[in-house]
C-alpha positions as CSV (number, residue, x, y, z in Angstrom):
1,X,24.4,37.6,-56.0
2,X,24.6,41.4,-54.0
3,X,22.9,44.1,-55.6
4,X,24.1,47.2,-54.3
5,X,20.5,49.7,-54.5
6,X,23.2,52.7,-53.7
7,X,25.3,52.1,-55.9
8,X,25.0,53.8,-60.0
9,X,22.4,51.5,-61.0
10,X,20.3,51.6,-57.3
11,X,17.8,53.6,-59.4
12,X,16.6,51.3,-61.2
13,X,15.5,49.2,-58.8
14,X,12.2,49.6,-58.0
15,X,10.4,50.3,-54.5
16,X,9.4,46.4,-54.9
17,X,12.7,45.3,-55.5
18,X,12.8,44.6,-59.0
19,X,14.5,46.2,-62.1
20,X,12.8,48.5,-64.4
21,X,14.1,47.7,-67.6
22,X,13.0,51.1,-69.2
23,X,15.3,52.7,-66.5
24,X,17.9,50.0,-66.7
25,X,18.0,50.5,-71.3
26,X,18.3,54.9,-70.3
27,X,21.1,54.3,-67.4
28,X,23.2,52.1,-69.9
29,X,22.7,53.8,-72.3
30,X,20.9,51.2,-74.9
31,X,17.5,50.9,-76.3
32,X,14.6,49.2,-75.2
33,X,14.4,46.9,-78.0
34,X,18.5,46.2,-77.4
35,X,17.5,44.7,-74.0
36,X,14.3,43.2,-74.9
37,X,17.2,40.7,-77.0
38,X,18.8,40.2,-73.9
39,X,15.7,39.3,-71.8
40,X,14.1,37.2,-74.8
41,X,10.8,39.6,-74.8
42,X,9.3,42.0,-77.6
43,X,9.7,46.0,-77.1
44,X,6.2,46.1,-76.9
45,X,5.9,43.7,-74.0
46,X,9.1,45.5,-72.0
47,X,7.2,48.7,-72.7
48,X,3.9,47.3,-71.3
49,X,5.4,45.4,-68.4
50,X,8.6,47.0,-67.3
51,X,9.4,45.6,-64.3
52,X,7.9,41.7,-64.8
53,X,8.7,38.8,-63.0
54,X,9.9,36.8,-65.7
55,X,12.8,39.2,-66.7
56,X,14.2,39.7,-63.2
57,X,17.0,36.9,-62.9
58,X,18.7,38.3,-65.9
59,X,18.2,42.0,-65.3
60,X,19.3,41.6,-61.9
61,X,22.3,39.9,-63.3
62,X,23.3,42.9,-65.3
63,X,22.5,45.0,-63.1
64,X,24.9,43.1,-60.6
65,X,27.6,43.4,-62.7
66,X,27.3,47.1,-64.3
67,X,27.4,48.3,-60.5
68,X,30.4,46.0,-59.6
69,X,32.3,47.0,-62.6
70,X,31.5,50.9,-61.8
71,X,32.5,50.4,-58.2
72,X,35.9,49.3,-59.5
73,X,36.2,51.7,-62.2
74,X,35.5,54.5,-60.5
75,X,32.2,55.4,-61.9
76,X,29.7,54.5,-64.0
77,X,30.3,56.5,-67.3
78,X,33.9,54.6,-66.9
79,X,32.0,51.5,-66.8
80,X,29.7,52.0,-69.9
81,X,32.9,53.2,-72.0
82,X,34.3,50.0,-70.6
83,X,31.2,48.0,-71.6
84,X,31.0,49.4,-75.1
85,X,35.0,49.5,-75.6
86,X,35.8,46.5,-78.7
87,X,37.8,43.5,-77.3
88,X,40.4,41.9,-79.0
89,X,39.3,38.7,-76.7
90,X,36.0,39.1,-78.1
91,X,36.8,39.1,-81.6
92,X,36.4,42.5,-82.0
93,X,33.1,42.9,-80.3
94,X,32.4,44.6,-76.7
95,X,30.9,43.4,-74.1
96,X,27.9,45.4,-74.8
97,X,27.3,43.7,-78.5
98,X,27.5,40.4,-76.4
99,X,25.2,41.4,-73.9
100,X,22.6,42.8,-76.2
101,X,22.6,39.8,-79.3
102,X,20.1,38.3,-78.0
103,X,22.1,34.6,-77.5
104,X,22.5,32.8,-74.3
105,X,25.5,32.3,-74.9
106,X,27.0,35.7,-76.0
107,X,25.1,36.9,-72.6
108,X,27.1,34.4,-70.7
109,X,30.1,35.1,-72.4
110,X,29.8,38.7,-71.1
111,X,29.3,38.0,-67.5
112,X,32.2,35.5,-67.6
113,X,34.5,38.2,-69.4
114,X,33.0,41.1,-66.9
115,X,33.9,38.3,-63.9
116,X,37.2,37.8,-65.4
117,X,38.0,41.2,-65.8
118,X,37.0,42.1,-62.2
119,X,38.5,39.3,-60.9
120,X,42.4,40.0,-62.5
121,X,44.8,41.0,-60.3
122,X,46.2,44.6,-61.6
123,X,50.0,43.9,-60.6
């Protein structure tokens, strides 16, 4: 996995190298208690301990991701309306909803449909 620290979400990486989730929840444009689903921890806890250990493989995943989509997309407000736009291939959800449910599986569902996405050829 690359993480770009220059690219849109390189703020939110800390001088430590980890993700502050407080920062990451403000730069995409959710709530803390959204992405305390995601990473399987209480508000409280994310509020207390924004940048812990234990929630680093999946923030850095997202934040992987959120960066390579804006890179293609031209930007990063074109990859949050992206993120938040409803799917047909996801039943009428975005990848966003998935992301933030709070299920493994709808998390891994999201990466595999932002992989997809990034991976099809425009022609």
């Amino acid at each position: 996995m690359t993480i770009t620290l220059t690219a849109p979400l390189g703020n939110v990486i800390t001088d430590e190298g980890r993700v502050d989730v407080k920062s990451l929840a403000r730069s995409i444009d959710v709530t803390v208690p959204s992405i305390a689903r995601t990473l399987h921890k209480s508000a409280r806890y994310l509020h207390d301990h924004p940048t812990a250990r234990s929630i680093q493989p999946r923030a850095l995943q997202l934040v992987d991701r959120v960066n390579t989509l804006a890179g293609e997309l031209g930007g990063l407000k074109f990859a949050l309306a992206w993120l938040k736009t409803p799917m047909t291939e996801l039943g009428g959800r975005s990848t966003m909803d998935l992301i933030v449910s709070g299920e493994d599986r709808d998390f891994e569902a999201a990466l595999g449909f932002i992989d997809s996405f990034l991976m099809a050829d425009p022609d």
